[in-house]
C-alpha positions in Angstrom: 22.6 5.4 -36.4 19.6 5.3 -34.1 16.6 6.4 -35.4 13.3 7.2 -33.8 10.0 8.3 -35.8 7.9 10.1 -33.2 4.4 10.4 -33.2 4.2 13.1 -30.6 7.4 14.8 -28.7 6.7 16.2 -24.9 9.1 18.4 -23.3 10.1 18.7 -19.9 10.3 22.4 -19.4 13.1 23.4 -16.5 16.9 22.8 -17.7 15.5 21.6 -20.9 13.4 24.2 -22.9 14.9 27.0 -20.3 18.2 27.9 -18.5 16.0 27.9 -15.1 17.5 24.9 -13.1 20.4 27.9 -12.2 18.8 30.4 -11.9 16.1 28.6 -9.6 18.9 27.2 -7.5 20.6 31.0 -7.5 17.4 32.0 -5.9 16.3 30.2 -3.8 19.8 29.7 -2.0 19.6 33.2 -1.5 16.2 33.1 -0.1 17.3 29.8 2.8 20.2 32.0 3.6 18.3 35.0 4.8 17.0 32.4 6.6 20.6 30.9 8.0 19.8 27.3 5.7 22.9 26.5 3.3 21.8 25.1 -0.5 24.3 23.0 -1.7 24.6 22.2 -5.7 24.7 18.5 -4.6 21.3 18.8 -2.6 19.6 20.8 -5.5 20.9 18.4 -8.1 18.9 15.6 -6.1 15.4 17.6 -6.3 15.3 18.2 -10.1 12.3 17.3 -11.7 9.9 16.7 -8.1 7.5 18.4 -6.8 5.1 17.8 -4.0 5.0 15.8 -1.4 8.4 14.3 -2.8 10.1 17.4 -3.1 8.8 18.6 0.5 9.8 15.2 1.8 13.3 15.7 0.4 14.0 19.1 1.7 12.5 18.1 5.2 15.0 15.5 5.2 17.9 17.7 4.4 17.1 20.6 6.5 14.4 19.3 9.4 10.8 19.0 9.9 11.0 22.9 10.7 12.0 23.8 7.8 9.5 25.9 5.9 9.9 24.7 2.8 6.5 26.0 1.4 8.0 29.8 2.5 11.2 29.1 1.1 9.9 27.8 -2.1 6.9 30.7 -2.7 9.8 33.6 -2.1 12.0 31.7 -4.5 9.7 31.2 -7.7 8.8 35.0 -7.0 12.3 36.1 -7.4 12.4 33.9 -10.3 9.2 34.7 -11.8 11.0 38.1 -11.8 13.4 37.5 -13.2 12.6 35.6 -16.1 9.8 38.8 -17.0 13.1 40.7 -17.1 14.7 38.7 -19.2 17.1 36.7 -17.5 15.4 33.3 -18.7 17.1 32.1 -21.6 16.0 29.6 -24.2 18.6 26.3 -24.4 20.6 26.3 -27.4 18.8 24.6 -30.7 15.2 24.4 -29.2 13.8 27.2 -31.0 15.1 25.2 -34.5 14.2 21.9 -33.2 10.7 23.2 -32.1 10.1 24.9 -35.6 11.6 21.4 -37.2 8.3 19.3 -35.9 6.1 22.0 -36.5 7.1 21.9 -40.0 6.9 18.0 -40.4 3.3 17.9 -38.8 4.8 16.6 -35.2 2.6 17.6 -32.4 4.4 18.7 -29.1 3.7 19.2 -25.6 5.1 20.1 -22.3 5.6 18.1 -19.0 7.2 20.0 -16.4 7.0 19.5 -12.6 6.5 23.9 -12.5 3.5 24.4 -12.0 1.0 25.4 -15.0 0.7 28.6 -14.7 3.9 28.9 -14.7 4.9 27.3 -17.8 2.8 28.6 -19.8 3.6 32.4 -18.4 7.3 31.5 -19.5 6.3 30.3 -22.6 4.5 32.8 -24.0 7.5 35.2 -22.6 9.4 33.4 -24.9 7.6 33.1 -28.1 7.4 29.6 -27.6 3.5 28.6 -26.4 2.7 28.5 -29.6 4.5 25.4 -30.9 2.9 23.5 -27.8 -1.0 22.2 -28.5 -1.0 21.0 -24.4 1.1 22.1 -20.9 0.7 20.3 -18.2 2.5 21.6 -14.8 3.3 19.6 -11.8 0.0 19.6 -10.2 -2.0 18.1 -12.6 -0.2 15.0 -12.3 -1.3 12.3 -9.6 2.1 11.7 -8.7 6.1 13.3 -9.2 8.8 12.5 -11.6 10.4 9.7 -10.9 6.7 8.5 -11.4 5.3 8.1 -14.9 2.0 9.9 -14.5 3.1 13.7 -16.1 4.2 12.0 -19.2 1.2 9.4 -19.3 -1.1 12.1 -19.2 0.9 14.2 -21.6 0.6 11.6 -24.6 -3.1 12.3 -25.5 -4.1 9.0 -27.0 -0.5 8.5 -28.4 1.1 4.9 -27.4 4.2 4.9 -25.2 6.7 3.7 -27.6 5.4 6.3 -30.3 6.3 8.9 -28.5 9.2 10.7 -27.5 10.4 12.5 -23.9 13.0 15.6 -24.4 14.6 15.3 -20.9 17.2 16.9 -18.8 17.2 15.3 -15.1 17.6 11.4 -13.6 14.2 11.9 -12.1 12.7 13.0 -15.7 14.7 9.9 -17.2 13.1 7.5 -14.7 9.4 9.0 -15.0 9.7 8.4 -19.0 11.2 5.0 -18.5 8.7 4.0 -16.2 5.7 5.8 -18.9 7.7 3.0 -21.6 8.3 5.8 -23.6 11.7 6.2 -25.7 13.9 9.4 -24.2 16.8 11.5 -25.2 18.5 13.5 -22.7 19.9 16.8 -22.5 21.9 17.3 -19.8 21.7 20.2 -18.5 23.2 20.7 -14.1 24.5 16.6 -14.2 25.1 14.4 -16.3 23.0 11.1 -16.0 24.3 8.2 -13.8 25.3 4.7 -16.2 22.1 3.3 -14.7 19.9 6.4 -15.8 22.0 6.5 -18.9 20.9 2.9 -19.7 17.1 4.0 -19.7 17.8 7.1 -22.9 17.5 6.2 -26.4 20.5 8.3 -26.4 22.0 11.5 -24.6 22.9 14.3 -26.6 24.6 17.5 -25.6 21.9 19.8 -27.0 18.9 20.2 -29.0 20.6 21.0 -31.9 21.8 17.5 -32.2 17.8 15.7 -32.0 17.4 16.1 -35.2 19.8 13.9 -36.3 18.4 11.3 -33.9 15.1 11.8 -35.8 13.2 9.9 -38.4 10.9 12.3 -39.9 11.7 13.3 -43.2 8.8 11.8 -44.7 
């Protein structure tokens, strides 16, 4: 059985740690069609882990150089932001144990997510969870989007690629870890990864729960 001994484990945040990828799509399909734009699961699935230029880039292409993507995006992480603070955002099933797992074995953690920081770290501490993390880093402290390496290369804090580990949910979050060199399991969480993404995991797993057996760190 496969067996990885991390050094450090960094988290992608959306789909992965939280239940948002729906509930972001939810809202912000709602927001483009006030607007008379369709949002199609197919075209969201594509934009998972970017943000920036890339993202902007994407939609553009979908929808037009008129589109107003900055709009549409600001009135959609509102209605999330919302929502979450109400209590809509749930925590994926086995990260609170897998979280409190590391802790316990000395296994320091952090988070990579293309939301921006202060975003993470506000759903987070919603959560109980900011605690368990000893560095967040949102989307726009990274040079460059998932599918590039930078997020996770900044996340490892002195830790060599192949000590590490990426939790991941998305084929962009898969290729950004791949390209870092460092080992990743993914959690599928809106599509499951293509054979070529599939190629890149150490292993894919269909939720947290199931990481610790993939785990070395007993010792």
């Amino acid at each position: 059985m496969l067996k990885i001994s991390p050094e450090r484990v960094i988290f992608d945040m959306d789909g992965l740690i939280f239940d948002t990828e729906n509930l972001f799509m939810r809202e912000l399909g709602a927001v483009m069609a006030e607007s008379g734009y369709t949002l199609t699961r197919e075209r969201y699935v594509k934009t998972l882990g970017l943000t920036g230029e890339i993202l902007k880039n994407t939609m553009l292409g979908y929808y037009g150089s008129d589109y107003p993507h900055a709009e549409m995006s600001r009135r959609a992480r509102e209605r999330v932001d919302r929502a979450a603070l109400a209590g809509e955002l749930t925590v994926k099933p086995g990260i609170r144990g897998l979280l409190e797992l590391l802790r316990e074995r000395g296994i320091p953690c952090a988070v990579a997510s293309s939301t921006h920081t202060v975003y993470v770290e506000k759903y987070l501490a919603a959560a109980g969870l900011r605690e368990y993390f000893d560095e967040v880093i949102g989307g726009e402290l990274a040079a460059r989007s998932k599918p590039a390496p930078d997020i996770f290369l900044k996340a490892l804090k002195g830790t060599e690629p192949k000590n590490a580990l990426v939790l991941e949910d998305s084929e962009n979050g898969i290729k950004a870890a791949h390209a870092a060199g460092i080992p990743v399991i993914c959690i599928p969480d809106m599509v499951y990864p293509s054979p070529e993404c599939e190629a890149m995991t150490a292993a894919v797993v269909n939720s947290a729960a199931e990481v610790p057996g993939l785990l070395d760190i007993l010792t």
